[in-house]
C-alpha positions as CSV (number, residue, x, y, z in Angstrom):
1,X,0.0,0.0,0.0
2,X,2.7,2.7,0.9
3,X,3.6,2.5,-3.0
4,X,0.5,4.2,-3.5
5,X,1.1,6.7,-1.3
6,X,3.1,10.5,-2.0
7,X,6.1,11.3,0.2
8,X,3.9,14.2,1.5
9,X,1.1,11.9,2.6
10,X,3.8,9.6,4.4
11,X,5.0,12.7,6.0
12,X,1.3,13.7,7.3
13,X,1.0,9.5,8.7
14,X,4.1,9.6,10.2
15,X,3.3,12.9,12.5
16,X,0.0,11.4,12.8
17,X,1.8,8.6,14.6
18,X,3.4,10.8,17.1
19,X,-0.1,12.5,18.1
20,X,-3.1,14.3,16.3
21,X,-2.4,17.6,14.1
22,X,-5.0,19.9,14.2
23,X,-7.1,20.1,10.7
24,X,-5.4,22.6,8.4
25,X,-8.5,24.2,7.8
26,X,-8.7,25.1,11.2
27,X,-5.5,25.9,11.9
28,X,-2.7,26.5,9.2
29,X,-0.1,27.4,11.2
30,X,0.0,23.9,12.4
31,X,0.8,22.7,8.6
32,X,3.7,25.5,8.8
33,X,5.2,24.6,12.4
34,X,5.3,20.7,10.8
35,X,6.9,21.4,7.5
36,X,3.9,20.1,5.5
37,X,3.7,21.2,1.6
38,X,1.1,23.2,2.4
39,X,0.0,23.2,-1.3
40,X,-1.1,19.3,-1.3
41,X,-2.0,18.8,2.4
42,X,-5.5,19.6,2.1
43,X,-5.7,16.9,-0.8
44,X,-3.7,14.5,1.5
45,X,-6.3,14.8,4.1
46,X,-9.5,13.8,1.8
47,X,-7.4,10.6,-0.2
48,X,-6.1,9.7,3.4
49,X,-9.3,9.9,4.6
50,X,-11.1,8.4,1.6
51,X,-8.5,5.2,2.0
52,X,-9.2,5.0,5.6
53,X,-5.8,6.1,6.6
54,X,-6.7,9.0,9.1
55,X,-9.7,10.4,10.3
56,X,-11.1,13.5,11.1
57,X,-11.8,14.1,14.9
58,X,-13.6,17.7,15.0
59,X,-10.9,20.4,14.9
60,X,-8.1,17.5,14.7
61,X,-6.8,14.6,12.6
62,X,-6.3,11.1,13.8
63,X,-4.3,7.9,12.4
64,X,-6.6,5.1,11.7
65,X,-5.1,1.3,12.6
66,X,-5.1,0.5,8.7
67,X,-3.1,4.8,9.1
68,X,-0.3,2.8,11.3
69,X,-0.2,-0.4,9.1
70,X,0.5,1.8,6.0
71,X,2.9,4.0,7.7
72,X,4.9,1.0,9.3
73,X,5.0,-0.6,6.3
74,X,6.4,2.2,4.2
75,X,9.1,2.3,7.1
76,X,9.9,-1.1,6.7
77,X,10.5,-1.2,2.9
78,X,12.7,2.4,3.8
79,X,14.8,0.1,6.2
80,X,15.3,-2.7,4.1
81,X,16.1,-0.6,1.4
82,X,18.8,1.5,3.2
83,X,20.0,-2.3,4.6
84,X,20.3,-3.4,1.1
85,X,22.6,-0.4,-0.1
86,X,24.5,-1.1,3.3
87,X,25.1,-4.9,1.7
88,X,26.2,-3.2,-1.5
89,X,28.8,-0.7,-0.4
90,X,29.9,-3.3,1.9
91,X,30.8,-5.5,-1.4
92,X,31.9,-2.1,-3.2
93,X,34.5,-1.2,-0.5
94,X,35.8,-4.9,-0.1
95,X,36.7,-5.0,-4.0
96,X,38.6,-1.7,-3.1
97,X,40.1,-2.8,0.1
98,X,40.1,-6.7,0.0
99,X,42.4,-6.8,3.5
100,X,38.5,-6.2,5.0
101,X,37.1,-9.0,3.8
102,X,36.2,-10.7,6.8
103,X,34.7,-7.2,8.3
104,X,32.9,-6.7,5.4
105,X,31.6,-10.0,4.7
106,X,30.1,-9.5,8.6
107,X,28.8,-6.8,8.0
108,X,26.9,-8.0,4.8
109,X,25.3,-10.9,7.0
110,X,23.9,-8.6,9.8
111,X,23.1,-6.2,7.2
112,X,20.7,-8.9,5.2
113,X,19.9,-10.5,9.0
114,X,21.6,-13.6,8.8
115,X,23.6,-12.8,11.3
116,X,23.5,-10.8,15.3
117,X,25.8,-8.5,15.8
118,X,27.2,-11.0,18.5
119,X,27.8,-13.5,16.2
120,X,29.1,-10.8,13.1
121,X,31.6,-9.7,16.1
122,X,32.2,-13.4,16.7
123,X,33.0,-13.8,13.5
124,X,35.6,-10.9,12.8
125,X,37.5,-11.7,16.0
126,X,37.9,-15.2,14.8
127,X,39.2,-14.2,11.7
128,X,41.8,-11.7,13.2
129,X,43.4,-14.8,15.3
């Protein structure tokens, strides 16, 4: 779902998580103070609301649980994204500096989760014996 979804109406879930924001219409400093694009907010608010993602609460505007779903999901793909490039500049600098192999091939496996960081520490200190 968080495909679907622009990075200004992830931006409007994920302060949504932390409490409710008053409704823009009603207050527009608040869209200011958060660093909202104030030019798409108010359209963010009807799609979110149309898709069930937040709800309007009088004067305020609340996450829905399908809200948190979406906004934990699009964190997770951010995460394993970022991990990914981790694994990737991890085999970039070991075909510059192949002396940290054993680092780098640690850091790969906690990077794609195959590994703790107890046993990627492990690991490397074997290595250096």
């Amino acid at each position: 779902m968080h495909s679907a979804l622009s990075p200004s109406q992830l931006q409007l879930l994920q302060h949504l998580m932390l409490a409710e924001v008053p409704h823009p219409d009603t207050d527009p400093v608040a869209v200011a103070v958060r660093d909202l694009e104030e030019a798409s907010v108010a359209d963010d608010v009807r799609t979110l609301s149309w898709m069930g993602l937040l709800e309007v609460r009088g004067e305020h505007l609340a996450i829905t649980p399908r809200g948190r779903a979406a906004h934990f999901e699009a964190e997770c793909a951010a995460l394993s994204a970022r991990l990914a490039e981790v694994s990737v500049f991890a085999d970039t600098l070991q075909q510059r500096t192949p002396s940290l192999g054993a680092e780098l091939h640690a850091l790969r496996q906690l990077a794609d989760g195959a590994w703790s960081v107890t046993e990627a520490v492990a690991y490397v200190e074997r290595c250096a014996r």
